[in-house]
N, CA, C and O atoms as a GROMACS GRO file, in nm:
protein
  264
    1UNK      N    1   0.083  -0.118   0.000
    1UNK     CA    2   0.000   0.000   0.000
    1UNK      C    3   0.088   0.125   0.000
    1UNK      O    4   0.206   0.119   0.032
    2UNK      N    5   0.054   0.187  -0.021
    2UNK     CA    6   0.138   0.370  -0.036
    2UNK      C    7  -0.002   0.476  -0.035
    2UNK      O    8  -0.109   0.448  -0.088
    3UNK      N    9   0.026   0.591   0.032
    3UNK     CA   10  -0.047   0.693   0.055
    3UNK      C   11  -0.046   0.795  -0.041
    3UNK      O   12   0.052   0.786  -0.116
    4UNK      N   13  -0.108   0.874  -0.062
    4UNK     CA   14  -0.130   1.005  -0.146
    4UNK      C   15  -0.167   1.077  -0.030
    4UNK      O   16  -0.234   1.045   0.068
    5UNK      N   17  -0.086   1.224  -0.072
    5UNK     CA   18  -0.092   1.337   0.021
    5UNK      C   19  -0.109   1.434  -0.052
    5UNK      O   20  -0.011   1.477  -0.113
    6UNK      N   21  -0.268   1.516  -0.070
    6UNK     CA   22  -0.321   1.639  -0.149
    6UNK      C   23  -0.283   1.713  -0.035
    6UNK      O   24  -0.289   1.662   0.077
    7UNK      N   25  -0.223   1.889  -0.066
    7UNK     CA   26  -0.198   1.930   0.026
    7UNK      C   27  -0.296   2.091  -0.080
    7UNK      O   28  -0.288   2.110  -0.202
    8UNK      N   29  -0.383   2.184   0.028
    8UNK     CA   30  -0.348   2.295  -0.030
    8UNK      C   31  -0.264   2.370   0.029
    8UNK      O   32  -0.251   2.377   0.151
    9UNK      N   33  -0.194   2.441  -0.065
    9UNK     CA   34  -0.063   2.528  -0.014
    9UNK      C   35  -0.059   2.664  -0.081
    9UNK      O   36  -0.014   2.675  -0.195
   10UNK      N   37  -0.105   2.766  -0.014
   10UNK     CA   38  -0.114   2.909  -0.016
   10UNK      C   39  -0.020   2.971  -0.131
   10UNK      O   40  -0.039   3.060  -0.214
   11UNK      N   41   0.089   2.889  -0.102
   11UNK     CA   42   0.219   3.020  -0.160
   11UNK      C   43   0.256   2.911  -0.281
   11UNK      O   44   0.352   2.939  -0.354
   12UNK      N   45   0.159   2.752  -0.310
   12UNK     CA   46   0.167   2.730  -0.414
   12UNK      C   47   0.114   2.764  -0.572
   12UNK      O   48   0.157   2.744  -0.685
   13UNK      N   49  -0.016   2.833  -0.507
   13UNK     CA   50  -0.129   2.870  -0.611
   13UNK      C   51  -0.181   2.733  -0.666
   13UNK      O   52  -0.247   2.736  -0.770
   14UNK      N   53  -0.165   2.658  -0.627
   14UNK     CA   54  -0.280   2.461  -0.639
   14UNK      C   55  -0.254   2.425  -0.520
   14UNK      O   56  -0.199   2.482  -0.426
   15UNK      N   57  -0.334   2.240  -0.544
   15UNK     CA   58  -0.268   2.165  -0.490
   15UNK      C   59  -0.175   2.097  -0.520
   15UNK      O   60  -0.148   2.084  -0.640
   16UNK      N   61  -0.104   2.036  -0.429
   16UNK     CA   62   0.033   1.938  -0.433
   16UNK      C   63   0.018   1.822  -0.435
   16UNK      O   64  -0.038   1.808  -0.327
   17UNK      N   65   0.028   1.695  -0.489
   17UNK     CA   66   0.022   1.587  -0.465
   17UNK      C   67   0.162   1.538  -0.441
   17UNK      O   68   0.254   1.591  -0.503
   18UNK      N   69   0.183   1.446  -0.361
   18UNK     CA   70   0.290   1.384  -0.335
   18UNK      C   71   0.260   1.223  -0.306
   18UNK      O   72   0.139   1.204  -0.300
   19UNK      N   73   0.317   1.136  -0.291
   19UNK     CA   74   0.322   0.970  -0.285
   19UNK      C   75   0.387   0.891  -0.179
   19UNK      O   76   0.489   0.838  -0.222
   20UNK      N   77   0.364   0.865  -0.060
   20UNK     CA   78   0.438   0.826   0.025
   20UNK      C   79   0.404   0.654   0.047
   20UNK      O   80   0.290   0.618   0.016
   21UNK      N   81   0.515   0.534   0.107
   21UNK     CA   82   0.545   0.454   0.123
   21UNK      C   83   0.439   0.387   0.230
   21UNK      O   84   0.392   0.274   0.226
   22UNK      N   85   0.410   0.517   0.351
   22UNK     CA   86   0.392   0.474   0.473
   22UNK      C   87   0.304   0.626   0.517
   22UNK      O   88   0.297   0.740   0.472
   23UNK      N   89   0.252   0.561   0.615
   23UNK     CA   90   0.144   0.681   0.724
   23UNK      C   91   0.246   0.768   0.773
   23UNK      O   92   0.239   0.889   0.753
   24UNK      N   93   0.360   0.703   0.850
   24UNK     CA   94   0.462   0.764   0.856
   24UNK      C   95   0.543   0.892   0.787
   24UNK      O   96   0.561   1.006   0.831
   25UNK      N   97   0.584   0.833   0.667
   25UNK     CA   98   0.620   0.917   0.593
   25UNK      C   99   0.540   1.053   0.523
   25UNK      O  100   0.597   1.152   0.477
   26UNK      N  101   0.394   1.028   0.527
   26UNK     CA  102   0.319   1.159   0.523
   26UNK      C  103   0.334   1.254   0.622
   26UNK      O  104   0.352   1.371   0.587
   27UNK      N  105   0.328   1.221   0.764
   27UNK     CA  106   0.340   1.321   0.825
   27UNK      C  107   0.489   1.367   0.869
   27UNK      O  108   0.509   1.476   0.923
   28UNK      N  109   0.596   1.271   0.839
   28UNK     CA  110   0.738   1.325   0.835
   28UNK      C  111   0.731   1.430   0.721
   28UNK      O  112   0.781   1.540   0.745
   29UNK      N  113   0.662   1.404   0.572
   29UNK     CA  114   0.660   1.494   0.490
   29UNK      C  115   0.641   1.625   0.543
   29UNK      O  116   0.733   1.706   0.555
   30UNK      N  117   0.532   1.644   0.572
   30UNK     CA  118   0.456   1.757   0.633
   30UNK      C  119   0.542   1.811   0.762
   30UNK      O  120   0.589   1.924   0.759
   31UNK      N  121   0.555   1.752   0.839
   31UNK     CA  122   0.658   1.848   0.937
   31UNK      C  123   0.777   1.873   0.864
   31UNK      O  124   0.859   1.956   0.903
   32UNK      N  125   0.791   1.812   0.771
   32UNK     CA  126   0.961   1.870   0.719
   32UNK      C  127   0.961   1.958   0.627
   32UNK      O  128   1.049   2.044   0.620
   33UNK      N  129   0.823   1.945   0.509
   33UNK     CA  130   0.809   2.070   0.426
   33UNK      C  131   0.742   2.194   0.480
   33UNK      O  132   0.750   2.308   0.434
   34UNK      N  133   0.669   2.152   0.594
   34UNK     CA  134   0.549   2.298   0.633
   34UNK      C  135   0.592   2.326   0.746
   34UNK      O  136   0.504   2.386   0.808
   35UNK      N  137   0.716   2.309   0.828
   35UNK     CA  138   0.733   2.341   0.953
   35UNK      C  139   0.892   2.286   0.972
   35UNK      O  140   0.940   2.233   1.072
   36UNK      N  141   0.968   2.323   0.822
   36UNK     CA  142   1.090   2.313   0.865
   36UNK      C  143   1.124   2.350   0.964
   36UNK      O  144   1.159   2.250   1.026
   37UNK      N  145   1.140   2.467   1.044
   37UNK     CA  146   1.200   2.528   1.131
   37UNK      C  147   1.137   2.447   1.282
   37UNK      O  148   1.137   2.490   1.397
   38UNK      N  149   1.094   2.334   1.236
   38UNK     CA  150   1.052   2.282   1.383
   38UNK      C  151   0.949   2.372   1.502
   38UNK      O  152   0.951   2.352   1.624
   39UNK      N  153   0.880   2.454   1.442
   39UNK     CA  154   0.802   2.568   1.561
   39UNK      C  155   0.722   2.480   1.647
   39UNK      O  156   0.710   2.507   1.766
   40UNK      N  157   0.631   2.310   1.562
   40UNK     CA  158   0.531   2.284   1.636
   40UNK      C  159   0.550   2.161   1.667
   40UNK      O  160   0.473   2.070   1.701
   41UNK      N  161   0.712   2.172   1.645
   41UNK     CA  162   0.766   1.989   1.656
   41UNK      C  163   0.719   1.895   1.794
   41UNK      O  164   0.702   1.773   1.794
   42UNK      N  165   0.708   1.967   1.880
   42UNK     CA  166   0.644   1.906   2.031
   42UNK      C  167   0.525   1.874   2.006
   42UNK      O  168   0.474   1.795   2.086
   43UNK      N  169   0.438   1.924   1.889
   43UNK     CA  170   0.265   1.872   1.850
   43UNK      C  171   0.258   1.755   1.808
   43UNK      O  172   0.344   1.702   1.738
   44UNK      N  173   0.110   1.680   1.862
   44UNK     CA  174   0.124   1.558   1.773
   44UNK      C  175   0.054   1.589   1.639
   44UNK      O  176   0.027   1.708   1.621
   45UNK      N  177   0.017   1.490   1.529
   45UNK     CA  178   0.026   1.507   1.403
   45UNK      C  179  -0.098   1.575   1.384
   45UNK      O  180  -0.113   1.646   1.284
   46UNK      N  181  -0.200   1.560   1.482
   46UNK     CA  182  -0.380   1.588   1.472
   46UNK      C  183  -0.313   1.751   1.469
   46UNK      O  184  -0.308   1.823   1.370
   47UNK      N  185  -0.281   1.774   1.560
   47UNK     CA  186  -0.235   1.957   1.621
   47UNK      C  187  -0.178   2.038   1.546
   47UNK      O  188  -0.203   2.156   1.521
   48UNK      N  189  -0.085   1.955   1.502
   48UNK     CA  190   0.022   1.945   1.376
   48UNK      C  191  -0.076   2.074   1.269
   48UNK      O  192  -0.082   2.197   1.264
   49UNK      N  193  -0.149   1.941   1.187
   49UNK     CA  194  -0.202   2.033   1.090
   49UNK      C  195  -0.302   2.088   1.120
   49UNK      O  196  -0.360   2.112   1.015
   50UNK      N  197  -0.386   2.141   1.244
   50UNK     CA  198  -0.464   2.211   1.290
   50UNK      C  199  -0.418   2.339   1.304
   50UNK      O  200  -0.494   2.428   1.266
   51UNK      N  201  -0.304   2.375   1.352
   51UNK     CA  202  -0.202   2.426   1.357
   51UNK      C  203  -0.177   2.537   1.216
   51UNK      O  204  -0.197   2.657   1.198
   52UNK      N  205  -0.126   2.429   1.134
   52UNK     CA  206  -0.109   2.480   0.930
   52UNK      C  207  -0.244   2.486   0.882
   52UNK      O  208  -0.270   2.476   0.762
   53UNK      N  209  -0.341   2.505   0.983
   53UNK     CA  210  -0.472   2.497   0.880
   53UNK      C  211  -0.415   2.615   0.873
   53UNK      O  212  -0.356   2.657   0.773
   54UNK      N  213  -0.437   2.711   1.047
   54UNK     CA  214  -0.461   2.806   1.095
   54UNK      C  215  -0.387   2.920   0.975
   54UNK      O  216  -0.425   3.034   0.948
   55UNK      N  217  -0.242   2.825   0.904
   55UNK     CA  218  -0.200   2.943   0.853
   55UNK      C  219  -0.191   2.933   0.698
   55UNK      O  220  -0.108   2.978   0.618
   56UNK      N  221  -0.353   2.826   0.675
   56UNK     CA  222  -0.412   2.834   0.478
   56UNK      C  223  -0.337   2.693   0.443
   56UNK      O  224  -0.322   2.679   0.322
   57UNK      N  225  -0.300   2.614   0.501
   57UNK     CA  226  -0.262   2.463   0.471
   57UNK      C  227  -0.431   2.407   0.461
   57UNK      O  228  -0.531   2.460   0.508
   58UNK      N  229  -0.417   2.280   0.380
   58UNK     CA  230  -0.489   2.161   0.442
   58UNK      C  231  -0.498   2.053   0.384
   58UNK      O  232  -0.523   2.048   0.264
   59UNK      N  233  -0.479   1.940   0.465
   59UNK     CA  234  -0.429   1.809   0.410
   59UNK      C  235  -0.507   1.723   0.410
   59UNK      O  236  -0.582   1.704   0.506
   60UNK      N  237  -0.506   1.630   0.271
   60UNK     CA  238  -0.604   1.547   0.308
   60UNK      C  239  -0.503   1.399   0.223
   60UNK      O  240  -0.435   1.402   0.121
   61UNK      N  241  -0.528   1.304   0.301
   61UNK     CA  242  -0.430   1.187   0.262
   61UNK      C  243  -0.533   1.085   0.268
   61UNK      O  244  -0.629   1.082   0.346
   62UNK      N  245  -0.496   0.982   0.157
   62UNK     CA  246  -0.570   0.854   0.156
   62UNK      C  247  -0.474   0.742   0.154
   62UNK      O  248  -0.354   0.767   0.164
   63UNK      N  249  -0.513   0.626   0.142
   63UNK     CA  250  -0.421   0.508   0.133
   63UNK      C  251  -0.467   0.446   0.014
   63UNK      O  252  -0.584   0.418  -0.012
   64UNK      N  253  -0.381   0.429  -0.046
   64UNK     CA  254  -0.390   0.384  -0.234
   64UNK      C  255  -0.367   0.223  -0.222
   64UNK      O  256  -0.280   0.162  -0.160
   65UNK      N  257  -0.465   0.178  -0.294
   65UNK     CA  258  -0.458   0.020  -0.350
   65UNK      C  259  -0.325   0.000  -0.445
   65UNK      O  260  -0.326   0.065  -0.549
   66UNK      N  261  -0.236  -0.064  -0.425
   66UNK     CA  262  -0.104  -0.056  -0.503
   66UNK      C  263  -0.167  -0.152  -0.686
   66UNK      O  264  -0.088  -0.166  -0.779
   0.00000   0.00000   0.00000
């Protein structure tokens, strides 16, 4: 199985799709592209993007039939 991660992203002008391996790796994505600087690294993942809604993020991920 592998995930899909639609993201909207403000300062992209669309959405983003990206392809991840694991549940894991979506939200490593996301803290590493939307919160490089680590600000909400102590959040868990729910807070996380509650958090990046607040500032025009929003994610929505499924799990893909390989």
């Amino acid at each position: 199985m592998a995930w899909e991660l639609t993201t909207a992203d403000p300062s992209a002008g669309g959405p983003v799709v990206t392809r991840h391996a694991t549940y894991d790796e979506v939200i490593d994505h996301i803290r590493a592209t939307y919160d490089p600087g680590g600000y909400y690294a102590d959040e868990g993942s729910g807070s996380l993007q509650n958090y990046l809604h607040g500032e025009g993020y929003e994610f929505d991920y499924r799990e893909l039939d390989n």
